[in-house]
N, C-alpha and C positions, 0 to 999 in steps of 0.2 A: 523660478516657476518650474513644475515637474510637468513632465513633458505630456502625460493622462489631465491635466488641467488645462489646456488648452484646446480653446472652441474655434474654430474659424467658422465664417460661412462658407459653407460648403456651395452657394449659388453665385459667389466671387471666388476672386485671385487675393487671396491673405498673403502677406509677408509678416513673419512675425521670426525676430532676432536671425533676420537673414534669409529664413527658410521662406520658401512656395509654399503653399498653401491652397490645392484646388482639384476635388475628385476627378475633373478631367485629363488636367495637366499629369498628376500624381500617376494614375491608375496607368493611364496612357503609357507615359513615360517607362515606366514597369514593365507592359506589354513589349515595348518595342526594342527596349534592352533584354528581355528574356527568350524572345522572339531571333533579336540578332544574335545571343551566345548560342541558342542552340542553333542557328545554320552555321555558323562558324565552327562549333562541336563536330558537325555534319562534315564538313568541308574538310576538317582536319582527321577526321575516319575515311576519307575517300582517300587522304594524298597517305596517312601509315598505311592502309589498303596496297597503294601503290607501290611502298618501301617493301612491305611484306614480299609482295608477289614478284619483285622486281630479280633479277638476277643476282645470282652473291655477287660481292664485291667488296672492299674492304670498308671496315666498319659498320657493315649493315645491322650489326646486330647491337652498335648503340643508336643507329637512328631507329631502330626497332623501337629499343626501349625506350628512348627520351619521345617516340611519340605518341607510344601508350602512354606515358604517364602526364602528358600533353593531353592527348583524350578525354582519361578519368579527371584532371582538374577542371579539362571546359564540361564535363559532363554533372561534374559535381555541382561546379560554380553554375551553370542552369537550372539545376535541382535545386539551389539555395536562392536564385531569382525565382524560382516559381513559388516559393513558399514565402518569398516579401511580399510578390504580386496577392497572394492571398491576404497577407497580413494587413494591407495597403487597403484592399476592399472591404475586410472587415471593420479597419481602421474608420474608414467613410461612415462605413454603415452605421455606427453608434454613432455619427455628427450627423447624419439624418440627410446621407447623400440620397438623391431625387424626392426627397417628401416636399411638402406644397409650403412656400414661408407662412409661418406665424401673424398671424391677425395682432395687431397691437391694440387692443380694446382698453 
């Protein structure tokens, strides 16, 4: 089955070959993973902050760098959670997340 072929209700919890299935759970889930990389992003700009401003001392200047480059990855990897978060919504949006069920006539 390709993966643009599959319908869930979007007004249940679908499992389908394993996966969840549920604009709540989905969307949510997304929020609060992209939500926590970027404080953790934050957290990890306060403490290289800290290394920067700190007195020399030996090897400052590879905790320098290993925490820049610490930074730009959680910086990145947020950037790349916010743009599934999107995908995720749209994803709904064509399975007709909040419209009204279907009349069986």
């Amino acid at each position: 089955m390709h993966a643009d072929d599959r319908s869930p209700d979007p007004r249940r919890i679908t499992f389908i070959e394993g996966v969840l299935y549920n604009p709540w759970v989905n969307v949510g889930a997304s929020l609060v993973c992209t939500a926590g990389l970027g404080w953790m992003t934050w957290w990890f700009w306060g403490m290289w902050r800290d290394v920067v401003d700190a007195p020399a001392y030996a090897d400052q200047g590879l905790d320098v760098v290993g925490g820049l480059i610490g930074v730009i990855a959680g910086g990145l990897a947020m950037i790349a959670l916010f743009i599934v978060t999107i995908w995720v919504i749209s994803w709904w949006a064509k399975r007709g997340w909040g419209r009204a069920p279907r009349s069986e006539s």
